[in-house]
C-alpha positions in Angstrom: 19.0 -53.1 -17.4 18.0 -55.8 -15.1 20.8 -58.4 -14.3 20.4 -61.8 -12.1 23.7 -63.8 -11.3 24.9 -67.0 -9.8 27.9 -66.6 -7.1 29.6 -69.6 -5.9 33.4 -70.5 -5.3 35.0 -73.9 -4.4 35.3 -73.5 -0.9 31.9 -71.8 -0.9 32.9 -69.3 1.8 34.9 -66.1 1.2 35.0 -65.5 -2.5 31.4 -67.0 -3.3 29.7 -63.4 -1.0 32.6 -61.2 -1.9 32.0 -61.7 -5.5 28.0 -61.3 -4.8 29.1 -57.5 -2.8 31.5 -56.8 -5.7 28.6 -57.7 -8.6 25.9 -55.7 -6.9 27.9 -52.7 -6.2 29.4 -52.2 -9.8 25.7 -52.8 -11.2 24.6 -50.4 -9.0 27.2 -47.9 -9.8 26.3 -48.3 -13.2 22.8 -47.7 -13.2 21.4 -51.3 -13.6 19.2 -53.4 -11.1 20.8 -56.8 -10.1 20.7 -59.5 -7.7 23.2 -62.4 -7.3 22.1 -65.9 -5.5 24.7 -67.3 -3.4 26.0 -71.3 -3.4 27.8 -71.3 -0.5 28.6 -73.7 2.5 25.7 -72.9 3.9 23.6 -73.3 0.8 21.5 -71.2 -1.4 21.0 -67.3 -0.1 19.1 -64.9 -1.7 17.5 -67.5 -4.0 16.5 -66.3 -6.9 12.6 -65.7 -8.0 11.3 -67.0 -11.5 10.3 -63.5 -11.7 13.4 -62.1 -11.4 15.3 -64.8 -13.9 11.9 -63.7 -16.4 12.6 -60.1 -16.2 16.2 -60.0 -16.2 18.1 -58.9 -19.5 21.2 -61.2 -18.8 22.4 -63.8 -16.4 26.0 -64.0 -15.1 27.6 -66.9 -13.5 30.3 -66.1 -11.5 31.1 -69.4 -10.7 33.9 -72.0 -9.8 31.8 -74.8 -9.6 28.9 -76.8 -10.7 25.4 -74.7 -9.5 22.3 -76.2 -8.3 19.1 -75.2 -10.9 21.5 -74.1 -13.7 18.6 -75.3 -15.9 16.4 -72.1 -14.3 18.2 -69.7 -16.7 17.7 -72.1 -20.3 16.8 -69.7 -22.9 18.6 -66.9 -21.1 21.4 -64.8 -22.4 24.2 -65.9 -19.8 28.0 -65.0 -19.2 30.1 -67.7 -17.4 33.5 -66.5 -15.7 34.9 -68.0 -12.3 34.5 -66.1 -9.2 37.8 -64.4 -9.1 36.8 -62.2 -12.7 34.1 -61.0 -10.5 35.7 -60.2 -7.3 39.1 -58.4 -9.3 37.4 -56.9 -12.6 33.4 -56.3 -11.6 32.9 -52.9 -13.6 34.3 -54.8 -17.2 32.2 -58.0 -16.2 29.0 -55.2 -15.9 30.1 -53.3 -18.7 30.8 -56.7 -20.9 27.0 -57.7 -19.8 25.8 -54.7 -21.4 27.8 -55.5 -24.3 26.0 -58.9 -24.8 22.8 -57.4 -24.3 23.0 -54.6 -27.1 24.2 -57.1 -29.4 21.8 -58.4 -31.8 
């Protein structure tokens, strides 16, 4: 499965990249391809490609605050939680993405 997510925290510093290490590694771990745009204090990193938003199977937002290009993923199956779900719980937000994906 091919993920793409958002990461950004109110302070935009600690949380916004641990939650991007925390995504990436349980995706990983569970067999599925992701990669996770930060929104920090030093703006966007790892900005994500149309191509990667087209082929991805689900979006999460692990968010705290209001993202620049939101609009990029319109049409897209998309989980919303704030940062902290990701950074304590990333294996259940993988596993819940999967969920959402197999539902039809």
């Amino acid at each position: 499965m091919k993920i793409v997510g958002v990461a950004a925290c109110t302070v935009g510093i600690a949380h916004t990249y641990i939650a991007q290490e925390k995504l990436e590694n349980a995706a990983k771990k569970a067999g599925h391809e992701m990669a996770v745009e930060t929104q920090g204090t030093i703006g966007v990193e790892n900005e994500l490609t149309p191509e990667q938003i087209a082929a991805a199977d689900i979006v999460i937002l692990a968010v705290d605050v209001k993202i620049s290009g939101r609009e990029r993923f319109d049409g897209k199956r998309i989980i919303q939680v704030p940062t902290e779900v990701a950074v304590k719980s990333p294996s259940k937000l993988i596993e819940k993405a999967v969920e959402v994906v197999n539902q039809k």
